[in-house]
VEXVO-140978 format. One record per residue (C-alpha): residue in three letters; x, y, z. Coordinates in Angstrom, 2 decimals. Layout:
// VEXVO-140978
+------+---------+---------+---------+
: resn :    east :   north :      up :
+------+---------+---------+---------+
:  ALA :       X :       Y :       Z :
...
+------+---------+---------+---------+
This chain:
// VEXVO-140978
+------+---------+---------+---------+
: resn :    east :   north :      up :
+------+---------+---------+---------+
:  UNK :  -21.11 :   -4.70 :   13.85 :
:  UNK :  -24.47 :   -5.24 :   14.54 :
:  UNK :  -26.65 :   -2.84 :   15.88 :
:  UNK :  -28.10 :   -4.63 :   18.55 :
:  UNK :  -24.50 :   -5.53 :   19.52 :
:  UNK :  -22.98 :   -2.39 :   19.78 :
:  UNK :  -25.52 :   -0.39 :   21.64 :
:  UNK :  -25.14 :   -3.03 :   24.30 :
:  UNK :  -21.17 :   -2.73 :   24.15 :
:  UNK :  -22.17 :    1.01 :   24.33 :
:  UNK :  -24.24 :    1.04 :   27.19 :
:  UNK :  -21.77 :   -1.04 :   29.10 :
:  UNK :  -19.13 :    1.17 :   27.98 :
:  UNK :  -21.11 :    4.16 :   29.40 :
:  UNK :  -22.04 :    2.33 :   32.97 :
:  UNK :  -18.01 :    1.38 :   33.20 :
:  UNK :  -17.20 :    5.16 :   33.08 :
:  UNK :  -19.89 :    6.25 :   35.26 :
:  UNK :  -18.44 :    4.07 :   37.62 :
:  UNK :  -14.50 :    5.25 :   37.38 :
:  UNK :  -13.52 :    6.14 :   40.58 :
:  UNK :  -12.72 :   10.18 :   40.64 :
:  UNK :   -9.15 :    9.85 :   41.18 :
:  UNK :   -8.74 :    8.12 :   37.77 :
:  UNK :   -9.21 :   10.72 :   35.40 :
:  UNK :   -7.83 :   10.90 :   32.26 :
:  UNK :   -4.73 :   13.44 :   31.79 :
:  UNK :   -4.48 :   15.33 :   28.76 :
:  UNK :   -1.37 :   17.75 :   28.23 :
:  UNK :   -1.64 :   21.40 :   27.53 :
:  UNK :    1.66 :   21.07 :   25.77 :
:  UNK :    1.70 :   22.80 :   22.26 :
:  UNK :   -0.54 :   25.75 :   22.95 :
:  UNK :    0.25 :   29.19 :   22.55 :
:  UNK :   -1.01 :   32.52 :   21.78 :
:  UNK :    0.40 :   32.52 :   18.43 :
:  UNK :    0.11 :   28.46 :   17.72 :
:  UNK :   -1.08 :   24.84 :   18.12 :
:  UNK :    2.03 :   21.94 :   16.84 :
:  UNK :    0.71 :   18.97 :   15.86 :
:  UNK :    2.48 :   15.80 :   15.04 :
:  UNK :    2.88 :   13.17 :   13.07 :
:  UNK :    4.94 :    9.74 :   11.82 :
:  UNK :    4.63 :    8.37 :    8.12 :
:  UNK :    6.30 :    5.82 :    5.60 :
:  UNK :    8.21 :    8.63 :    3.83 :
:  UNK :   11.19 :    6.20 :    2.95 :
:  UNK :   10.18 :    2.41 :    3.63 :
:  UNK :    7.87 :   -0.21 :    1.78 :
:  UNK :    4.37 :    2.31 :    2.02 :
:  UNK :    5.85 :    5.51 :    1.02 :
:  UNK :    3.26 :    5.29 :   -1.67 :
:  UNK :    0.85 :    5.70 :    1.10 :
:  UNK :    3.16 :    7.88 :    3.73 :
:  UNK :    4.07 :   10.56 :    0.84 :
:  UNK :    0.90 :   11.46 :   -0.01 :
:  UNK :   -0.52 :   11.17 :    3.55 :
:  UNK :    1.81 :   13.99 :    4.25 :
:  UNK :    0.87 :   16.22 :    1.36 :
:  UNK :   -2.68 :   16.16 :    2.15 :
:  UNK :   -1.73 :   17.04 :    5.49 :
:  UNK :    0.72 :   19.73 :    4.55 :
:  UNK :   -2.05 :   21.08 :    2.36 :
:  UNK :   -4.51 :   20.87 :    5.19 :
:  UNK :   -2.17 :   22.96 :    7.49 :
:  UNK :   -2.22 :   25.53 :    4.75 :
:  UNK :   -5.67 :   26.18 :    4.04 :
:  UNK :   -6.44 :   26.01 :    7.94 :
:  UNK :   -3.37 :   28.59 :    8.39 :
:  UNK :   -4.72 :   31.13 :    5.56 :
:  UNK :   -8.09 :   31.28 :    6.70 :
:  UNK :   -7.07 :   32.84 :   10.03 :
:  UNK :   -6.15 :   29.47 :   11.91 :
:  UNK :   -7.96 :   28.17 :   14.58 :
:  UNK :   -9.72 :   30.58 :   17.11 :
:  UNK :   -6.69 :   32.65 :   15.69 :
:  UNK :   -3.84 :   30.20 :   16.33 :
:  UNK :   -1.81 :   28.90 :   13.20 :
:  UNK :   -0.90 :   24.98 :   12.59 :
:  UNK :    2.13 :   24.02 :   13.38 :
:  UNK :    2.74 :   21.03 :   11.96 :
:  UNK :    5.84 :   18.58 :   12.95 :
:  UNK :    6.49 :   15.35 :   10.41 :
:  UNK :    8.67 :   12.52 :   11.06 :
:  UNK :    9.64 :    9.37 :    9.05 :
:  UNK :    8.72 :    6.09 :   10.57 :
:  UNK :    9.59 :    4.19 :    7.81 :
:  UNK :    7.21 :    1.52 :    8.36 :
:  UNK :    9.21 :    0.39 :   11.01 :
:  UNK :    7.84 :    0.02 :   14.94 :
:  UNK :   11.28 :    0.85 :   16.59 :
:  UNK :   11.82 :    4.10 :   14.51 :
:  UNK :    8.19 :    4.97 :   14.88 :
:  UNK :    8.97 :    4.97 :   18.76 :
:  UNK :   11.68 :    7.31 :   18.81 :
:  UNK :   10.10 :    9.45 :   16.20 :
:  UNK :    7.15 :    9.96 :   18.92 :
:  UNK :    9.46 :   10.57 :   21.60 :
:  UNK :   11.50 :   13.12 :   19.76 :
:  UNK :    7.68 :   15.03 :   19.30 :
:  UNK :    6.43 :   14.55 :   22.80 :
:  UNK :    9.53 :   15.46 :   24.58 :
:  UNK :   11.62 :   17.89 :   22.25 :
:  UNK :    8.98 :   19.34 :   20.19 :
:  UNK :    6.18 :   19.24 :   22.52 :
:  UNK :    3.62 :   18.43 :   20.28 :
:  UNK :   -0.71 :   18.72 :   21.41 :
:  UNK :   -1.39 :   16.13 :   20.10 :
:  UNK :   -0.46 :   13.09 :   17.26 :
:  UNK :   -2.54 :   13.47 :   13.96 :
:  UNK :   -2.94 :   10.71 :   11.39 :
:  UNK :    0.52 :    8.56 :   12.27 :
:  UNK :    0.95 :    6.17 :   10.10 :
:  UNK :    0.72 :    1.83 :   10.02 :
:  UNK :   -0.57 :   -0.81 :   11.93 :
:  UNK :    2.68 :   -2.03 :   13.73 :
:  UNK :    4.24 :    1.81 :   13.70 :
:  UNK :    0.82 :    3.59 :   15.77 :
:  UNK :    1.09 :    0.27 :   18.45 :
:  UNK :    4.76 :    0.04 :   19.23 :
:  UNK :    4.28 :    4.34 :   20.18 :
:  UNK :    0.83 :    4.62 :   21.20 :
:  UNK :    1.48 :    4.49 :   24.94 :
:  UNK :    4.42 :    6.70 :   24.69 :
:  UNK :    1.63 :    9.39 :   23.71 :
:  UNK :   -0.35 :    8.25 :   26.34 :
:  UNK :    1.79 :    8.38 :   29.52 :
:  UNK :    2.18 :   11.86 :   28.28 :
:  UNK :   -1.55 :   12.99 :   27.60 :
:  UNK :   -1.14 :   12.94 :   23.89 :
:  UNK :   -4.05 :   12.54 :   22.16 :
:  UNK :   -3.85 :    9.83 :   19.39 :
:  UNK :   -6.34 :   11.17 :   16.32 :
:  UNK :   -7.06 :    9.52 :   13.35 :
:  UNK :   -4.26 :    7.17 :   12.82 :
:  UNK :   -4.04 :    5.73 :    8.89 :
:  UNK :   -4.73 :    1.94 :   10.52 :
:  UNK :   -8.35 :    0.97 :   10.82 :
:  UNK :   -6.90 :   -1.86 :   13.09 :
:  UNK :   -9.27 :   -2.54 :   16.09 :
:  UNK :   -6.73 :   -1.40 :   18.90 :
:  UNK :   -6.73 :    2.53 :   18.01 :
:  UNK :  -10.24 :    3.32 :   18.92 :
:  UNK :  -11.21 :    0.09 :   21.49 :
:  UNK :  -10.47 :    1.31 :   24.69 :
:  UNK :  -10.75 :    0.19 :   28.17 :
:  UNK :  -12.72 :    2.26 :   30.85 :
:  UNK :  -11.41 :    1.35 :   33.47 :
:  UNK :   -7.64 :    2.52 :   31.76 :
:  UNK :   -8.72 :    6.51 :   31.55 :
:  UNK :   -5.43 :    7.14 :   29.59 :
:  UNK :   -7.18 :    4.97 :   26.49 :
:  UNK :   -9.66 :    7.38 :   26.48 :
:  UNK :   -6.78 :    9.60 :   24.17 :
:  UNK :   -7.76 :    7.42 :   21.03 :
:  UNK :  -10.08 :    8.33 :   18.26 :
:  UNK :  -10.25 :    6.69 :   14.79 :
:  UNK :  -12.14 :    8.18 :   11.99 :
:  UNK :  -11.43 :    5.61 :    9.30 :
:  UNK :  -13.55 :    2.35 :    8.32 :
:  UNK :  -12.42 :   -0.37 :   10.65 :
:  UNK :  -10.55 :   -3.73 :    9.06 :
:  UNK :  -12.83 :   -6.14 :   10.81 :
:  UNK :  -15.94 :   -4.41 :    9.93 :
:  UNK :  -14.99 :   -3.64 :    6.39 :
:  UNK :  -13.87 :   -6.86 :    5.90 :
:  UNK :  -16.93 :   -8.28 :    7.10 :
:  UNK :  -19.34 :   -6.61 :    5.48 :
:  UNK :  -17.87 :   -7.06 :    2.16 :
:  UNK :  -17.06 :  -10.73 :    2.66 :
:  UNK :  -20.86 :  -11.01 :    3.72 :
:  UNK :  -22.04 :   -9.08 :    0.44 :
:  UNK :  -19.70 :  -11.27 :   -1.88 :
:  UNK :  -20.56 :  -14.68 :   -0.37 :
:  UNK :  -24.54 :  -13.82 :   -0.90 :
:  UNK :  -23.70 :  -12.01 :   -4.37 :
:  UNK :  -21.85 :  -14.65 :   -5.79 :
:  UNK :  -22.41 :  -17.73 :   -4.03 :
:  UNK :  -18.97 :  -18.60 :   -3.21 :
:  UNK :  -18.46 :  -21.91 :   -1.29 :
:  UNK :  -14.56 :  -21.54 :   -1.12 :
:  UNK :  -13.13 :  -18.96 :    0.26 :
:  UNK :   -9.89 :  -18.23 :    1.32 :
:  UNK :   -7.26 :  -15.61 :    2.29 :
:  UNK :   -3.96 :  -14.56 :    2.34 :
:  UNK :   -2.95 :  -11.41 :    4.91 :
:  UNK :    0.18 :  -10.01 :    6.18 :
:  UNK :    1.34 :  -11.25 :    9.26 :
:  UNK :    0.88 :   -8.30 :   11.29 :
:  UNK :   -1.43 :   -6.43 :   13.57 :
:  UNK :   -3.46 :   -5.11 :   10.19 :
:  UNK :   -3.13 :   -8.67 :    8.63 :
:  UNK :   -4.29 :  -10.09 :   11.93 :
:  UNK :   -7.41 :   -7.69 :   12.00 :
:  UNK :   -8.42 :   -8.85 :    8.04 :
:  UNK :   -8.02 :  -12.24 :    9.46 :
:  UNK :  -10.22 :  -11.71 :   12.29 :
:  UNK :  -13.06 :  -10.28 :   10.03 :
:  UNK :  -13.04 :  -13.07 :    7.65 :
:  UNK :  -13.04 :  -15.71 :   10.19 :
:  UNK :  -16.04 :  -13.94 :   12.17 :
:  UNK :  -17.85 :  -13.88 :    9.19 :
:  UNK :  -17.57 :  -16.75 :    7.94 :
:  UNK :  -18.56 :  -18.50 :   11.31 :
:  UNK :  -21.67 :  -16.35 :   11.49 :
:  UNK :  -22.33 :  -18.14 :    7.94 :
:  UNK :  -21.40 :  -21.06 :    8.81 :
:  UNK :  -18.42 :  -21.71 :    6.20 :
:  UNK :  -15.47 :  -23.56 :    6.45 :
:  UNK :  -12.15 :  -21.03 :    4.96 :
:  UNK :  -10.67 :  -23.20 :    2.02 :
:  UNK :   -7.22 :  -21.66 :    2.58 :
:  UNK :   -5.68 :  -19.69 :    5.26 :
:  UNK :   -2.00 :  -18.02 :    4.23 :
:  UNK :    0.46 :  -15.54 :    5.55 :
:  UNK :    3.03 :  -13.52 :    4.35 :
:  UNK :    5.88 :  -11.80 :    5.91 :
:  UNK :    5.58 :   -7.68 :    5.68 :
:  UNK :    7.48 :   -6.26 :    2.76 :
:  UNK :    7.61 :   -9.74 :    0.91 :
:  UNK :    7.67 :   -9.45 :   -2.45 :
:  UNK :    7.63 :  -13.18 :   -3.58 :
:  UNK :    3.94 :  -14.87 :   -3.17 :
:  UNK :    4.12 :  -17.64 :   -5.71 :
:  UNK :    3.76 :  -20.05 :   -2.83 :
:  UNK :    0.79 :  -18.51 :   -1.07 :
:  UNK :   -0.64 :  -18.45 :   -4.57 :
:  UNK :   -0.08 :  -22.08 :   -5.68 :
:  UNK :   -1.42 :  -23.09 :   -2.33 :
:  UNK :   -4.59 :  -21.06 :   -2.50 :
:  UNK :   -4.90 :  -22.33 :   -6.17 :
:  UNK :   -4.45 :  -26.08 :   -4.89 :
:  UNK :   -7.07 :  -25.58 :   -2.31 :
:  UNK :   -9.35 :  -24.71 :   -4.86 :
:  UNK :   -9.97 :  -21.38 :   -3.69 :
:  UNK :  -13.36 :  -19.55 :   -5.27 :
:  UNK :  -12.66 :  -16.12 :   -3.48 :
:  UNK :   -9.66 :  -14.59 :   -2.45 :
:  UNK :   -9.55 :  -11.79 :    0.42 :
:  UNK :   -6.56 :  -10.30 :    0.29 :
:  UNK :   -5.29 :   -8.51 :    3.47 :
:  UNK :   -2.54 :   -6.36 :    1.89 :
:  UNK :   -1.17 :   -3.39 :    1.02 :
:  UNK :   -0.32 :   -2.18 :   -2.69 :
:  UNK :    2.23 :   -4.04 :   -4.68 :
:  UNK :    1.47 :   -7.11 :   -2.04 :
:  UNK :   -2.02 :   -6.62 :   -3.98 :
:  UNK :   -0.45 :   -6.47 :   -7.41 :
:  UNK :    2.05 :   -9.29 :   -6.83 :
:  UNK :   -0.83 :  -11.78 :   -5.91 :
:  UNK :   -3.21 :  -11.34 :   -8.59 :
:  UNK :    0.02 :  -11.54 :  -11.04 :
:  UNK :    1.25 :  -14.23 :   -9.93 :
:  UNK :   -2.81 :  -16.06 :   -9.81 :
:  UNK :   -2.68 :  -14.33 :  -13.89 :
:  UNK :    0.87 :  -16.35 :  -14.27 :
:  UNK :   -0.88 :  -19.76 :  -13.66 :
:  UNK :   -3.82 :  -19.42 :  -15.37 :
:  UNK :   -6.01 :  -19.00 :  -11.95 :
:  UNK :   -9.03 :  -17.02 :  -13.00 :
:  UNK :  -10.31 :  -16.55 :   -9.48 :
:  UNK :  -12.18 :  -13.80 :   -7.70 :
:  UNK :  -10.01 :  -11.57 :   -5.32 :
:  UNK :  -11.42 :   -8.80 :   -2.68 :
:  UNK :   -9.20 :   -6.90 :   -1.24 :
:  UNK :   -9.11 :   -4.99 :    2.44 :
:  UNK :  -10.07 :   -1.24 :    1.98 :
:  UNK :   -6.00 :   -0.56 :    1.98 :
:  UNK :   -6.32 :   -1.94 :   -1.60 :
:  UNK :   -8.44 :    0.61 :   -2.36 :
:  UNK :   -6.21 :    3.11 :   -3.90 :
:  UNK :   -5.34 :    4.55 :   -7.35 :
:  UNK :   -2.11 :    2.98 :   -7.44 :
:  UNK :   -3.25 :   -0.96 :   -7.09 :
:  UNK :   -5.16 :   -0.16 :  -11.07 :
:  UNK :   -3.03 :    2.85 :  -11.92 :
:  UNK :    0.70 :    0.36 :  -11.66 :
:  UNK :   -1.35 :   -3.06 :  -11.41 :
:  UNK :   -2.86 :   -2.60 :  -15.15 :
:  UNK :   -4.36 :   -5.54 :  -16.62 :
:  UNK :   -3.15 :   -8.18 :  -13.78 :
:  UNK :   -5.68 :   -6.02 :  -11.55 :
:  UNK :   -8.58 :   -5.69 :  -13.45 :
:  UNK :  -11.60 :   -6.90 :  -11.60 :
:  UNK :  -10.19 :   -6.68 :   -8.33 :
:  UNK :  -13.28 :   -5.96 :   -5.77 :
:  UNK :  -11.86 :   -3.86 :   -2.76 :
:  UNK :  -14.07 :   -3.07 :    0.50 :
:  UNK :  -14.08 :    1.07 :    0.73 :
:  UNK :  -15.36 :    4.12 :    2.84 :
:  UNK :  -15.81 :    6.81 :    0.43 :
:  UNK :  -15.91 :    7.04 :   -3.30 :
:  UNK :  -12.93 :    7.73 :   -5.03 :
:  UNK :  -12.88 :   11.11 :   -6.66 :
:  UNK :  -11.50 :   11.57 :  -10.60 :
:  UNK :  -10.63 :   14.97 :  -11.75 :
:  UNK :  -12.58 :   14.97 :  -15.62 :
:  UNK :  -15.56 :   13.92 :  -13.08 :
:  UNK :  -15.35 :   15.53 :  -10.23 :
:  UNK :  -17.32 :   18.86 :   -9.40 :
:  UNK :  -17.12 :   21.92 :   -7.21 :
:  UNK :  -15.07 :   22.01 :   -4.11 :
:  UNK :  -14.00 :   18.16 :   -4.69 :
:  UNK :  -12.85 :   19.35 :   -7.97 :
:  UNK :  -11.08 :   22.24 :   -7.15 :
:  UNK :   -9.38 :   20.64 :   -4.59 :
:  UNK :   -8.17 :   17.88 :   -7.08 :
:  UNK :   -6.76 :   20.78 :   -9.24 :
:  UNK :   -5.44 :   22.50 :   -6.23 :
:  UNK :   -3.40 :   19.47 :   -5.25 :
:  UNK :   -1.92 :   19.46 :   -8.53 :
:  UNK :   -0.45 :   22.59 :   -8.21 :
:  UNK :    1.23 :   22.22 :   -5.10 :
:  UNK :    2.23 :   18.75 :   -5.96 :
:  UNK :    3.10 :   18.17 :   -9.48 :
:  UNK :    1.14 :   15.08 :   -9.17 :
:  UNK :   -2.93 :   13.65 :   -8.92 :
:  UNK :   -4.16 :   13.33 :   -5.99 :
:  UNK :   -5.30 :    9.86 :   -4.26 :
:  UNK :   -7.23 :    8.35 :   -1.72 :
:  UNK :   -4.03 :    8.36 :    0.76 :
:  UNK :   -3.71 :   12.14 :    0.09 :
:  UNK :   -7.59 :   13.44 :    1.05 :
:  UNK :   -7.57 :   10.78 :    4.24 :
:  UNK :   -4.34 :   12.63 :    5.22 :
:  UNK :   -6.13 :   15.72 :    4.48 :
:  UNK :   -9.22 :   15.18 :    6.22 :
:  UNK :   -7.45 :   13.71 :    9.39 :
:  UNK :   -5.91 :   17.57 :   10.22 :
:  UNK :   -9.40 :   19.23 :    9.01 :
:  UNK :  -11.39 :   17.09 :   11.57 :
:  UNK :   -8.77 :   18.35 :   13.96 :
:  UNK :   -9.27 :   21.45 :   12.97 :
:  UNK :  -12.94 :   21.67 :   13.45 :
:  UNK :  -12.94 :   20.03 :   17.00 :
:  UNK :  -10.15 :   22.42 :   18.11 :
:  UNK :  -11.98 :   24.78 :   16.84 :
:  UNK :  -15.21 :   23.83 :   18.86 :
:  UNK :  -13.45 :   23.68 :   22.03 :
:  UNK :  -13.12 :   27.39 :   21.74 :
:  UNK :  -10.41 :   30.35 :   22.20 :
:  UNK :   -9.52 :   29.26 :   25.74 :
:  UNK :   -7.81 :   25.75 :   23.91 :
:  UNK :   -6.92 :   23.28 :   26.02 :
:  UNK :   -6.11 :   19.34 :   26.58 :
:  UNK :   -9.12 :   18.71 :   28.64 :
:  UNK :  -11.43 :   20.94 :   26.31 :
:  UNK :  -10.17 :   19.50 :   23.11 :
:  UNK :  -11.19 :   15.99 :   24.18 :
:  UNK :  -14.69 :   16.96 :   25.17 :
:  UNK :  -15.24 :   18.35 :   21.96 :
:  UNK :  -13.90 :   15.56 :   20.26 :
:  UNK :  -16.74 :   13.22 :   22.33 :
:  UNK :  -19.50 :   16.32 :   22.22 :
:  UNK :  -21.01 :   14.26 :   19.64 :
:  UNK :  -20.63 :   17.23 :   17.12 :
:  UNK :  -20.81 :   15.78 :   13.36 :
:  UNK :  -18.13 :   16.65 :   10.84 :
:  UNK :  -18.61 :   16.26 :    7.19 :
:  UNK :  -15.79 :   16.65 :    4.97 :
:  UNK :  -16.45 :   17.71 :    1.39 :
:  UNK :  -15.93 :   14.27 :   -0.29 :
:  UNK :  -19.94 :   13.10 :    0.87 :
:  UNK :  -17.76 :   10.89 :    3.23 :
:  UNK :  -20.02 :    9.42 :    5.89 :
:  UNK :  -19.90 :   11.81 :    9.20 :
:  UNK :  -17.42 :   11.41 :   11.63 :
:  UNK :  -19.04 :   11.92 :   14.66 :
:  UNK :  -17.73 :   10.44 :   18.42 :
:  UNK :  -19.53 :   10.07 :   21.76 :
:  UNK :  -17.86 :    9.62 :   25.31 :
:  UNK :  -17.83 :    5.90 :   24.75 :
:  UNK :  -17.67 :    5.50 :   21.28 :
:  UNK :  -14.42 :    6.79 :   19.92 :
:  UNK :  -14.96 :    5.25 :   16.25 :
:  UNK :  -16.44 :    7.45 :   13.70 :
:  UNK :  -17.91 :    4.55 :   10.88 :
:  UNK :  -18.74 :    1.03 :   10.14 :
:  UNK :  -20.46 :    1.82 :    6.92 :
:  UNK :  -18.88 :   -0.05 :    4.15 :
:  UNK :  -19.26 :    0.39 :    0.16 :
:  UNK :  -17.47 :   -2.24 :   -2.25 :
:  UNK :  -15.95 :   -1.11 :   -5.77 :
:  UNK :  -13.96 :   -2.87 :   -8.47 :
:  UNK :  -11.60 :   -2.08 :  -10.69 :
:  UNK :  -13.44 :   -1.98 :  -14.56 :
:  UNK :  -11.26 :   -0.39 :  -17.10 :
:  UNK :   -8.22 :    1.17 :  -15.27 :
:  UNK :  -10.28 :    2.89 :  -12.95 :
:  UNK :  -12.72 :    2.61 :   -9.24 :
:  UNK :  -16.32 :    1.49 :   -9.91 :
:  UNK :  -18.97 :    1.83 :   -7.30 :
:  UNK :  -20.34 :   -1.41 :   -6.93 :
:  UNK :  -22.43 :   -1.75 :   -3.83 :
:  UNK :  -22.68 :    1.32 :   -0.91 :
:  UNK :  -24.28 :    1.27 :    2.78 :
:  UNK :  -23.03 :   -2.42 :    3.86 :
:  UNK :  -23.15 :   -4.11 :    6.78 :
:  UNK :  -22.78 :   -7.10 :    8.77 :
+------+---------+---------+---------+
C-alpha cells in the first residue's frame, strides 16, 4: 500500500490501542508449556484439492521441528508438533482446531492452511487465546485486526498479502506492457475475493475499465467457459486468481483456442508445480512472488544444503510450499525464543510485536511486526516461467 497510507492507518491503529480501556486486554493461553516442551499446531490439505500445497507445507514444517529439536530446542524446550488434515474444507478445518485447542492443548496454531479453512476456525483459536501465526493465506483478514476487539490482536501473517501482490504486479504489467484490456478470472472464495479486490483497486487508481470479470467455483476443473468469455471480451491480460491445476487448466484451455494472450497469476501460482506439470501450456506465465525460488544445480551454501537435506528426508525436491512451511515454525522459533526461558502466552506475543527482525536464509525480505502492524511484507517481485523453470523478472514492487 502506499506509504503515506499506511503510516496513517498505523498511527490510528496505535492511538485506538492507547485508548483500549484496561479491562479489555487481550488473553493469551499458557496452554502447551512445559518444562520439557512447547506443542504447536497445525491444519493442512493433506487429502483434498491442495495437497500439492498441504503435503509439502507439512514436510517443511516437520523438518523445521527437527532441526529446532536437535539444536537443543527452544530455551531448552523441544517442539512438539500436532498436524491435522483439513482437507481444504472449512467445516473439517473447524473441528480439526477444536480437537488441538481442547484435547491437545496446543500454544499456539502455526502455518494452518487455506483461505476458507484459517476463517471458518480462526475465532475458535481466539476465544481460547490461541495465537494464529503465519497462516499459508495472504488473504487480508489474518493480519487486519480491530483494536478495539483485543482478541484480534492473536493474528500475525508473514506472507506477501493477495491485494498488495496483486496490485503491485498488475501496476508493473499495465505500465510494462501497455495493456488496455484487462481482465480476470478468480475463485470464488475469500482468496479469490482478495485477487479481485487488488485488481479492481488498481485498476481504479489507473483509471481502467476490467474487460472481463469471471468466477469459478473452488475445485472446478472445467474453465472452457470462463475462457471463451475472457477470449470474446477481447481480453489483453489475464490475472488469474488461482491455485495450481486451476492455473494449468486456464492457460490450456486459452492454448486449445488459439488465444495467445498474456496471463499473471496471484503469487499462489508461483510454485514449481504450475511449470514442472503445466509444461508447454504454461510457458510464459508471469506470477506476482515474495522470494526467489531456489534450484538445487544453482543454489549455494545453507540454501543449498537445505535443498539436499530435504531430499533426504523426503525422497522428493523441495518447493516453494515446503520452505514457507518451513520458515513459518523457524520464525516461531526465534520469537519464542526471544521471549525467554520463563515462556509464556503474554511474553510470546510481545516478542512477536518487539519489532525484532527475522531473516530466514532464503534472502527473503525480513519479517518484522510492531504492536499495530501484525503484517510482515508488501514487497512484491514478478517472475515468469522461460524454459521449464522461475525467472526473476522484476523485484522491489509496489503500488
Amino acid at each position: 500500500m502506499a506509504k503515506s497510507l499506511r503510516a496513517f492507518g498505523l498511527a490510528v491503529g496505535a492511538v485506538a490501542l492507547t485508548c483500549l480501556p484496561a479491562a479489555a486486554q487481550t488473553k493469551v493461553t499458557n496452554e502447551g508449556i512445559s518444562g520439557s516442551e512447547i506443542v504447536i499446531g497445525t491444519h493442512q490439505d493433506l487429502s483434498g484439492p491442495i495437497k500439492v500445497w498441504g503435503v509439502p507445507v507439512s514436510n517443511g514444517m516437520k523438518m523445521a521441528v527437527e532441526e529446532v529439536n536437535a539444536a537443543g530446542g527452544i530455551n531448552g524446550r523441544k517442539i512438539k508438533m500436532i498436524l491435522e488434515d483439513n482437507g481444504y474444507d472449512p467445516k473439517k478445518a473447524v473441528l480439526a482446531t477444536q480437537k488441538m485447542v481442547e484435547r491437545d492443548k496446543i500454544f499456539a496454531m502455526i502455518g494452518p492452511m487455506g483461505s476458507p479453512t484459517v476463517l471458518a476456525a480462526q475465532d475458535t483459536l481466539f476465544d481460547a487465546g490461541v495465537l494464529q501465526l503465519f497462516p499459508l493465506t495472504a488473504a487480508e483478514f489474518t493480519f487486519k485486526f480491530d483494536p478495539a476487539k483485543p482478541q484480534e490482536r492473536l493474528k500475525f501473517n508473514n506472507l506477501l498479502p493477495y491485494v498488495e501482490s496483486t496490485r503491485a504486479a498488475l501496476k508493473y504489467m499495465m505500465e510494462w506492457k501497455n495493456f488496455k484490456k484487462p481482465c480476470i478470472m478468480h475463485q470464488d472464495d475469500e482468496y479469490g475475493k482478495n485477487v479481485l479486490d487488488g485488481f479492481n483497486q488498481q485498476l481504479a487508481a489507473m483509471k481502467v475499465q476490467p474487460a472481463s470479470v469471471t468466477s469459478y467455483k473452488r475445485g472446478a476443473s472445467d474453465f472452457s467457459a470462463q475462457v471463451a468469455k475472457m477470449k470474446s471480451d477481447g481480453c489483453d491480460l489475464v490475472v488469474l486468481g488461482t491455485v495450481i491445476r486451476e492455473t494449468i487448466g486456464a492457460m490450456t484451455e486459452a492454448r486449445k483456442l488459439g488465444w495467445d494472450v498474456t496471463f499473471l497469476g496471484a503469487t499462489p501460482t508461483n510454485v514449481l508445480e504450475v511449470p514442472t506439470l503445466g509444461k508447454e501450456a504454461v510457458e510464459g506465465l508471469y506470477a506476482a512472488s515474495g522470494f526467489e525460488i531456489p534450484y538445487e544445480d544453482s543454489a549455494k551454501g545453507k540454501v543449498h544444503d537445505w535443498l539436499v537435506n530435504y531430499k533426504k528426508m523426503f525422497n522428493t525436491d523441495a518447493n516453494t510450499q515446503a520452505i514457507i512451511g518451513y520458515n513459518a515454525v523457524m520464525t516461531f522459533a526465534f520469537y519464542a525464543q526471544k521471549a525467554g526461558k520463563d515462556l509464556t502466552g503474554q511474553k510470546m506475543l510481545d516478542s512477536l510485536e518487539s519489532g525484532d527482525k527475522f531473516l530466514d536464509i532464503f534472502s527473503s525480505p525480513p519479517t518484522k511486526f510492531s504492536k499495530t502492524d501484525h503484517l510482515a511484507n508488501t514487497i512484491t517481485q514478478v517472475q515468469q516461467v522461460k524454459g521449464g523453470r522461475w525467472v526473476l523478472v522484476k523485484d522491489n514492487l509496489m503500488f
